[in-house]
C-alpha positions in Angstrom: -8.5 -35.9 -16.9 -6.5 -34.6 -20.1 -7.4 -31.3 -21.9 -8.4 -31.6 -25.2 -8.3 -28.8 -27.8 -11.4 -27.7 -29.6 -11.6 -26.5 -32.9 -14.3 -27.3 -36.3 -13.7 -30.3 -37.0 -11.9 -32.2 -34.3 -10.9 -32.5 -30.4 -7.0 -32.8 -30.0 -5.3 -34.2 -26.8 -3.1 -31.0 -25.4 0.0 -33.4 -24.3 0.7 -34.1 -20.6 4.0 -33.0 -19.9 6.6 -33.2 -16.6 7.7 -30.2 -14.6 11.3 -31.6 -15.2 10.7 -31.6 -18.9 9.9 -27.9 -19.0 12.9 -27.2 -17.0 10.5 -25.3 -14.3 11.7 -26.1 -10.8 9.8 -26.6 -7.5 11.2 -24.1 -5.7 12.5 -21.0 -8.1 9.6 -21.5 -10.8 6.6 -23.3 -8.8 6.7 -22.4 -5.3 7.6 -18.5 -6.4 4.2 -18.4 -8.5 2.2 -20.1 -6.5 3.1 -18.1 -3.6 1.7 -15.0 -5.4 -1.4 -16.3 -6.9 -2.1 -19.2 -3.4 -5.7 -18.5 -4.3 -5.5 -21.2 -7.0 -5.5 -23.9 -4.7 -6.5 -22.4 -1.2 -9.0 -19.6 -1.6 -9.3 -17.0 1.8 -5.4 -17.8 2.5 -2.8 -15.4 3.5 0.8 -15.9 2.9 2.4 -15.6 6.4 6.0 -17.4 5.6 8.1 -19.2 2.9 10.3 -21.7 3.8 9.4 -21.3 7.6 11.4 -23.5 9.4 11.2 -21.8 12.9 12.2 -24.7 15.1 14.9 -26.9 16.2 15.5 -29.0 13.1 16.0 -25.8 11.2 16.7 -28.3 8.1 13.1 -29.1 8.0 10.9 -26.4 6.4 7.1 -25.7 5.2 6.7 -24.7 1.2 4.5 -22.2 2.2 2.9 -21.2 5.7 -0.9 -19.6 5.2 -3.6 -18.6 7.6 -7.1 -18.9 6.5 -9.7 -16.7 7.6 -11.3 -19.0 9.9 -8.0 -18.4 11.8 -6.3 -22.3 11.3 -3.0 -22.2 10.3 -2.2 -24.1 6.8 0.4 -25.8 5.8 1.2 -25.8 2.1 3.4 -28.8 0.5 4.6 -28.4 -3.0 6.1 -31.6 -5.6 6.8 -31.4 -8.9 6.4 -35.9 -9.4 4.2 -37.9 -10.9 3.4 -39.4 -7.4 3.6 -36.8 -4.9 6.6 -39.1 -3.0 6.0 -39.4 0.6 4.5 -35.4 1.4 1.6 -36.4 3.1 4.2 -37.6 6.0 6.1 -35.0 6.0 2.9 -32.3 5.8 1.9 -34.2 8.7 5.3 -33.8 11.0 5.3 -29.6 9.7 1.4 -29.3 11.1 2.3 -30.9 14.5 5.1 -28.8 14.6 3.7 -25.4 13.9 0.4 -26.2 15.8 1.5 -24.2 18.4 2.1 -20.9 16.5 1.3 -18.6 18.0 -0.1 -14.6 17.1 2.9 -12.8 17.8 5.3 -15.9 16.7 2.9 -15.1 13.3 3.9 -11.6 13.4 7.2 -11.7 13.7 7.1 -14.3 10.3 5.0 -12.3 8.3 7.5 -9.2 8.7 10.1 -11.5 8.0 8.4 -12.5 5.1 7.6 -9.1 3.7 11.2 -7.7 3.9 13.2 -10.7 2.6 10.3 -9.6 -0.8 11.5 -6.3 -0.5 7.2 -5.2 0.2 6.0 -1.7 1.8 6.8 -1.6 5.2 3.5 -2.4 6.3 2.5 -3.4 10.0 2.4 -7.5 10.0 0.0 -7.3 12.7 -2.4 -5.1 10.6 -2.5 -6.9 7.9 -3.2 -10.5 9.6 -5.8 -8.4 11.9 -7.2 -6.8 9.1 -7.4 -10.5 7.1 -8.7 -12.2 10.1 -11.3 -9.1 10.9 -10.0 -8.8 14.3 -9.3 -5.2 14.6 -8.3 -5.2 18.2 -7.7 -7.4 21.4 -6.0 -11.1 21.9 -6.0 -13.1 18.6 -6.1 -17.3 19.3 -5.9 -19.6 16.2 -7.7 -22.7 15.5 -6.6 -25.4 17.3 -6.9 -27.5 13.7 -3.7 -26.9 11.3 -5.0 -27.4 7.5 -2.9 -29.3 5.2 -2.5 -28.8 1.8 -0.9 -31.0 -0.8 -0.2 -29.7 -4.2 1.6 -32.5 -7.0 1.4 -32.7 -10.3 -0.3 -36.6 -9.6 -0.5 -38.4 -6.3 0.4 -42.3 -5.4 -2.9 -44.6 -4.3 -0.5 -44.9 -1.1 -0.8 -40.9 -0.6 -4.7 -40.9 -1.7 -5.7 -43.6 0.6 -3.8 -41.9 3.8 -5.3 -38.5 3.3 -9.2 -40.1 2.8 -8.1 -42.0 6.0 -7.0 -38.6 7.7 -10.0 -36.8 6.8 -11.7 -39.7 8.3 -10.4 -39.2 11.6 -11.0 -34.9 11.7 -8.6 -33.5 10.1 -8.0 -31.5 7.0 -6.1 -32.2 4.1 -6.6 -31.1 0.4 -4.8 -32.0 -2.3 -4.7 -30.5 -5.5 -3.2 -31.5 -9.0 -1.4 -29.7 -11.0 -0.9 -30.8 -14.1 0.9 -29.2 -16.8 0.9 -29.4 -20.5 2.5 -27.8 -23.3 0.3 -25.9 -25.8 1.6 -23.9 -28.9 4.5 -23.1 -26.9 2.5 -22.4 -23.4 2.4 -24.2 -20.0 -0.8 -24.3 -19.4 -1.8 -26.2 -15.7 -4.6 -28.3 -15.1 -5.4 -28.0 -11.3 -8.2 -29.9 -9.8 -8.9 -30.7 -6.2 -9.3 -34.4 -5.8 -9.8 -34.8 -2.1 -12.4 -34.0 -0.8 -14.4 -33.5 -4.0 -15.6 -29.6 -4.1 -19.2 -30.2 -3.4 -18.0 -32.6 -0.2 -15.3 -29.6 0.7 -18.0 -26.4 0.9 -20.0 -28.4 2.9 -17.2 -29.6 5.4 -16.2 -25.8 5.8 -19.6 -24.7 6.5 -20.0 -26.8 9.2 -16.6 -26.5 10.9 -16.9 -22.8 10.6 -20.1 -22.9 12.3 -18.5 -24.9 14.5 -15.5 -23.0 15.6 -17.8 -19.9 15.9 -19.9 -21.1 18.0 -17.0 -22.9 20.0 -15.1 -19.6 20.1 -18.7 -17.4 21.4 -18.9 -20.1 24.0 -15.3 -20.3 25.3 -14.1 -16.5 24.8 -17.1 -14.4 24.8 -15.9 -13.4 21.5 -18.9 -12.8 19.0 -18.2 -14.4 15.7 -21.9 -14.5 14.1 -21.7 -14.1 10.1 -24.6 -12.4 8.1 -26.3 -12.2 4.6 -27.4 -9.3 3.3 -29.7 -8.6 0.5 -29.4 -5.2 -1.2 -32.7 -2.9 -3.2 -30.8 -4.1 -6.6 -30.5 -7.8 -5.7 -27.3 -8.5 -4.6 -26.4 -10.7 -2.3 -23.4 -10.8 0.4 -23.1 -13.6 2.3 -20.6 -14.5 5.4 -20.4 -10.9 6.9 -18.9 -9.8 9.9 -21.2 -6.9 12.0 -18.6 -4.9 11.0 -19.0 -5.7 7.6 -22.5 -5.8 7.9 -23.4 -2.4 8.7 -20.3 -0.8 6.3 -22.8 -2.5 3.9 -25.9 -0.9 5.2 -24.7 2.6 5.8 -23.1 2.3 2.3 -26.9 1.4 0.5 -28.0 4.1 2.4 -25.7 6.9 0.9 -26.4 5.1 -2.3 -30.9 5.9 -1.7 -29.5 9.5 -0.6 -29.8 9.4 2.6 -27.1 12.2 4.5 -24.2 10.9 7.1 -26.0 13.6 9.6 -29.2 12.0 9.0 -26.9 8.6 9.7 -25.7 10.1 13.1 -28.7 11.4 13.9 -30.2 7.9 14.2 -27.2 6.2 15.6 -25.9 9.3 18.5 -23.9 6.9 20.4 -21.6 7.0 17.4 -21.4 10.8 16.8 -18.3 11.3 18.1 -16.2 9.4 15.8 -18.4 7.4 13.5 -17.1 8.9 10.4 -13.7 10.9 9.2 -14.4 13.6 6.4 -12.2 16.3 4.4 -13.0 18.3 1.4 -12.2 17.6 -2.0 -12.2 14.2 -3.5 -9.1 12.2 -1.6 -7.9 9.3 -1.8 -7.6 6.7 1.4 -4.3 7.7 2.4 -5.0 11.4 1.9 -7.5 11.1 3.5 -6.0 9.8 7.0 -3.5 12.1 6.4 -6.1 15.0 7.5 -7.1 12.9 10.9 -3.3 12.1 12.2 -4.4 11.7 15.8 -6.6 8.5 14.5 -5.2 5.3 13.2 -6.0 3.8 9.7 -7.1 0.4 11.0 -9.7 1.9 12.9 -11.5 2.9 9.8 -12.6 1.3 6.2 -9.9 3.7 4.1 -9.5 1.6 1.1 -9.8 3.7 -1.7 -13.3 1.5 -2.7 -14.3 1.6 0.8 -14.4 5.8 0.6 -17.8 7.6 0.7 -17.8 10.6 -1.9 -20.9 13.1 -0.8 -21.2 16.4 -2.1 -17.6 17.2 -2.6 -16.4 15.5 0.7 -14.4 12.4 1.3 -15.7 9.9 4.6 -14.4 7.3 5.9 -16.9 5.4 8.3 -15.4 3.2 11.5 -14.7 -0.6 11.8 -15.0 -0.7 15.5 -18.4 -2.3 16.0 -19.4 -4.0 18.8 -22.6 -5.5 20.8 -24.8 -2.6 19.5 -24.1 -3.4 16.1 -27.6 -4.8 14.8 -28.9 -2.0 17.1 -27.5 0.4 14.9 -28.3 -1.4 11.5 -32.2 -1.9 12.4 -31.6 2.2 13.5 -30.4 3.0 10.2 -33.0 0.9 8.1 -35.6 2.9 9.7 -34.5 6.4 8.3 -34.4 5.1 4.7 -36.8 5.3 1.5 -40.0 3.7 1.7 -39.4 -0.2 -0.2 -35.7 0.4 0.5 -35.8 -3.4 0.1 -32.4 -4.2 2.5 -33.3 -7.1 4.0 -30.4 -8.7 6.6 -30.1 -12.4 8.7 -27.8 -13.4 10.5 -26.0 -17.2 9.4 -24.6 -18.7 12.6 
């Protein structure tokens, strides 16, 4: 649909324009932006690789290679045409091709990827552990390879094949991006056409539910999600245990309620539930005082940091089958009409 320009006393058109017209190229200008800001068209995606072309055929290469956090892989196509040419084919070859990935294969692209940007030296393998939440142990992705296709307009021949796809179980998106010129801006139009939104979230849903399940079945692995209600209202839905009880202990220090108090009613976890230091520090500071424990065993974002009477904690992300244990332990010990109220989703 065109944008249209609002002002007092008219609507004006805000002109359709090429890619080719701006002089913006697929690669250099549309790939490199999208790349940076994915979230746009794929929301809960991590960038593992550009131009990853890690087979034979070495001439054939994906746009972008993502992981979403349901652990499938996904495939990113970008054209600049008014028709989207023959991608969905091509999409299709890439996902076949790099359905076999595997975790370290994903490692190794990842650091690739960080040091041809010139990034932080940071450990590949903690960052896609961290995204996926798996903080230790074997890490398997989704047998299902997501596809999406991002154009600035798509042929009937390319809608009708995807809607056909879907049909048949798998996933492909695709998104237009449309630009227009405005008082010397590009401004882009992006819409996801297929599936339509409200048909998408509900798709998702169920195949998460789905591959959780599958995955407690097959792996022993427990993958349940929870939603948390908080004293003030909030709401956070889709949470890991570990998650769930970084919440918890967090409302608790919020009502006043002591980490000793916290240990007291959890004293399997004594031992190394929390990290702490004087002073006010920041994450890495923070670590910095506890050398003989590493940083992915423990919530050290700077926002994740507890601040209590002129001490710094850090609480554990290693949670395992006692988890709820430990939350309905914790609830006990707080303020009378606390109001925390937890269920699990899957």
């Amino acid at each position: 649909m065109p944008l249209y320009e609002l002002s007092s006393d008219l609507i004006a058109e805000i002109p359709t324009v090429t890619y080719a017209s701006l002089g913006l190229r697929e690669r250099e200008d549309v790939q490199r932006v999208l790349r940076e800001h994915i979230g746009v068209i794929s929301p809960d995606t991590l960038i593992l690789a550009e131009e990853f072309g890690e087979w034979i055929d070495s001439r054939r290469r994906i746009d972008l290679l993502g992981l979403n956090r349901d652990g499938s892989l996904v495939v990113i196509e970008l054209k600049r045409t008014e028709d989207g040419g023959h991608m969905e084919l091509q999409a299709l070859r890439y996902a076949a091709m790099v359905s076999t990935l595997t975790f370290e294969q994903a490692v190794d692209a990842h650091q690739g990827f960080r040091k041809s940007r010139g990034l932080l030296p940071d450990s590949a393998e903690s960052i896609i552990r961290e995204f996926l939440d798996i903080a230790e142990g074997p890490v398997a992705f989704s047998n299902k390879v997501r596809i999406i296709l991002a154009s600035a307009n798509f042929s009937k021949e390319i809608t009708s094949t995807v809607l056909w796809l879907n049909a048949q179980g798998l996933d492909v998106v695709c998104v237009k991006m449309r630009p227009h010129s405005f008082q010397g801006r590009v401004l882009l139009d992006i819409e996801q056409v297929i599936p339509l939104p409200e048909a998408a979230a509900f798709q998702v849903a169920i195949r998460e539910k789905s591959l959780a399940q599958q995955a407690v079945e097959t792996n022993g692995r427990d993958l349940t999600r929870y939603r948390l209600q908080t004293s003030q209202g909030e709401t956070f839905s889709n949470l890991p245990k570990r998650r769930l009880i970084y919440k918890v202990v967090a409302e608790a220090i919020k009502l006043g309620v002591k980490p000793k108090e916290i240990l007291c009613a959890i004293p399997w976890r004594q031992a190394n539930m929390f990290i702490s230091a004087p002073g006010k520090l920041s994450g890495a500071a923070l670590m910095a005082t506890a050398s003989t424990r590493s940083a992915i065993r423990y919530f050290c974002a700077d926002n994740e940091l507890f601040y209590i009477d002129n001490c710094t904690y850090s609480m554990i992300n290693q949670w395992g089958p006692s988890t709820e244990e430990a939350v309905k332990k914790i609830l006990e010990i707080l303020p009378a009409n606390h109001g925390l109220q937890y269920e699990s989703e899957v």
